[in-house]
C-alpha positions in Angstrom: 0.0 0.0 0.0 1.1 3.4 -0.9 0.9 6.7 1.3 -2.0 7.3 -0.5 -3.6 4.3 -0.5 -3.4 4.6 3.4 -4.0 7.9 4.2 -7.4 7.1 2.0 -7.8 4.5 4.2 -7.4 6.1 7.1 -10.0 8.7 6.2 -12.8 5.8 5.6 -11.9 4.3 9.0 -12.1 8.3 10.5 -15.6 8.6 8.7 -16.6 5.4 9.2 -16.7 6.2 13.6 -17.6 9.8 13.0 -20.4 10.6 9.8 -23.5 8.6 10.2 -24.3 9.8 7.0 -21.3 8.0 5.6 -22.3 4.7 7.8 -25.5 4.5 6.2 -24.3 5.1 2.6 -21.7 2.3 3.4 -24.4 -0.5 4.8 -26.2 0.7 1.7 -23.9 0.0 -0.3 -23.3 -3.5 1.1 -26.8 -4.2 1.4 -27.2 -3.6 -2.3 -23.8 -5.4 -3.4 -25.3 -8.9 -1.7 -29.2 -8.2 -3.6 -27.1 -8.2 -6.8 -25.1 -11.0 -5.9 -28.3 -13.0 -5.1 -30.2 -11.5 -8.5 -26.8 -12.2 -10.5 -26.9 -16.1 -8.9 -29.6 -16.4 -11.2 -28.9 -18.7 -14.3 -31.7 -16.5 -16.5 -33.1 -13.3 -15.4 -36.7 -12.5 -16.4 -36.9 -8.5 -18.2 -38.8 -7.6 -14.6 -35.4 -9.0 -12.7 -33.2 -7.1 -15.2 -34.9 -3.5 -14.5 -34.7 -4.6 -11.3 -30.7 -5.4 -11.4 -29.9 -2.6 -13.6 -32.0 -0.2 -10.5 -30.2 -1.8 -7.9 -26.8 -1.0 -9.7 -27.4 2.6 -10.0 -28.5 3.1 -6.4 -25.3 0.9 -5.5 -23.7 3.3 -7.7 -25.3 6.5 -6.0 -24.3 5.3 -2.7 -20.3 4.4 -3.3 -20.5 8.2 -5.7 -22.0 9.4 -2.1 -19.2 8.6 0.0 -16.4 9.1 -2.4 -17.9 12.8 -2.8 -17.4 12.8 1.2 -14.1 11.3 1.5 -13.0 14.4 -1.5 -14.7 16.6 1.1 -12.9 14.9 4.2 -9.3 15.1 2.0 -10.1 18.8 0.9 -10.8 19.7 5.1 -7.9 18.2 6.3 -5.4 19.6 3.5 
């Protein structure tokens, strides 16, 4: 890991103890991750289950832009 790489990671574990905002974009986040996991198990998806995957990925997608938007903000604070 690079000094980057941890002070990035240092900054998740900071925001993960003080922004609940941040704690529920995470379990979001992971909570969506495992619904795709169990729609993407699937051997054939019906068209209903694939507007249904293709929603899920965007909110999963809203959630990590979400916290990457606060770890900028986080970075930007503490520079």
């Amino acid at each position: 890991m690079n000094v980057m790489e941890v002070s990035e990671e240092a900054m998740r574990v900071r925001l993960r103890t003080e922004s609940p905002e941040f704690q529920k974009c995470e379990r979001e986040h992971h909570e969506l991750e495992s619904t795709l996991a169990s729609i993407d198990a699937h051997v054939y998806l019906t068209p209903e289950e694939e507007v249904e995957r293709k929603r899920i990925q965007k909110l999963k997608l809203a959630a990590k832009d979400k916290m990457m938007e606060m770890l900028r903000q986080a970075k930007a604070g503490n520079a």
